[in-house]
N, C-alpha and C positions, 0 to 999 in steps of 0.2 A: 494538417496532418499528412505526414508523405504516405505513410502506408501503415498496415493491420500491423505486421515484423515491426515495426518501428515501438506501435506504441504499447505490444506485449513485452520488448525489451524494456522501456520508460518505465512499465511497469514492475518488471523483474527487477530492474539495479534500482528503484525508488524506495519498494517495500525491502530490498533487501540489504538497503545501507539501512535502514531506520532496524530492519531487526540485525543489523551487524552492531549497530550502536547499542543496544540493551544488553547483548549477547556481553560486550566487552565493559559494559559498566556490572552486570552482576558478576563478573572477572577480577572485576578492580574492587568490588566490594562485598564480598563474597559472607561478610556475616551481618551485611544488611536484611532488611525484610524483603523478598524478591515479589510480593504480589502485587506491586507499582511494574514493575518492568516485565512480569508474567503478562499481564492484562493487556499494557503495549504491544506486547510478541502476538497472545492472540488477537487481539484490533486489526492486527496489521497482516496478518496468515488471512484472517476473516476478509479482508478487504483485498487482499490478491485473489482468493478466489472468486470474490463476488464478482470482479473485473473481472475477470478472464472468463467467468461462465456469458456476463454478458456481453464481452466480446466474441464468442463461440455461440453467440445465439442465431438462428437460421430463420426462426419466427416471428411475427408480428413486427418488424422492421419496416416501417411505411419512407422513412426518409434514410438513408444508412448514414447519409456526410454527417448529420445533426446529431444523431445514434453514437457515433464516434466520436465526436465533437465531445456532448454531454460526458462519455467515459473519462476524455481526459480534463475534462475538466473538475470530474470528481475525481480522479489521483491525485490531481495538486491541490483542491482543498481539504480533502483526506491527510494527508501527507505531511500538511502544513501543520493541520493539529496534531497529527502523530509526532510529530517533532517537537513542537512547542510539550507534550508531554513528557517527551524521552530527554529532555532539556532540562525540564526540571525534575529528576530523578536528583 
């Protein structure tokens, strides 16, 4: 991980191509049932801020590299099922 900037943006364009993709499928299908791709939207609001709160956390950080580490590594398996969900819409 190069730095903190880096992987708040990973996180910004990650969660927000996955909620661009639900935005433009209840677009394209506008007289389907929207509570599949509502649910997506919040999963994924839910899990940008989780990230970001615990990246902004100042306490009980005993290791930071690992701290970080762990973050990104739950965007990308976060992510991946959020995808795999917003796929099959």
């Amino acid at each position: 991980m190069a730095s903190i900037k880096n992987l708040k943006k990973d996180i910004n364009y990650t969660l927000g191509a996955i909620a661009t993709i639900c935005d433009e499928w209840q677009k394209l299908n506008a007289t389907s049932d929207m509570s599949l791709s509502n649910a997506i939207l919040d999963d994924a609001y839910n899990t940008y801020d989780d990230l970001l709160n615990r990246i902004n956390q100042k306490r009980d950080i005993t290791n930071v590299k690992n701290h970080f580490k762990e973050i990104s590594q739950e965007l990308e398996s976060k992510a991946i099922a959020l995808l795999e969900r917003a796929n099959s819409l």
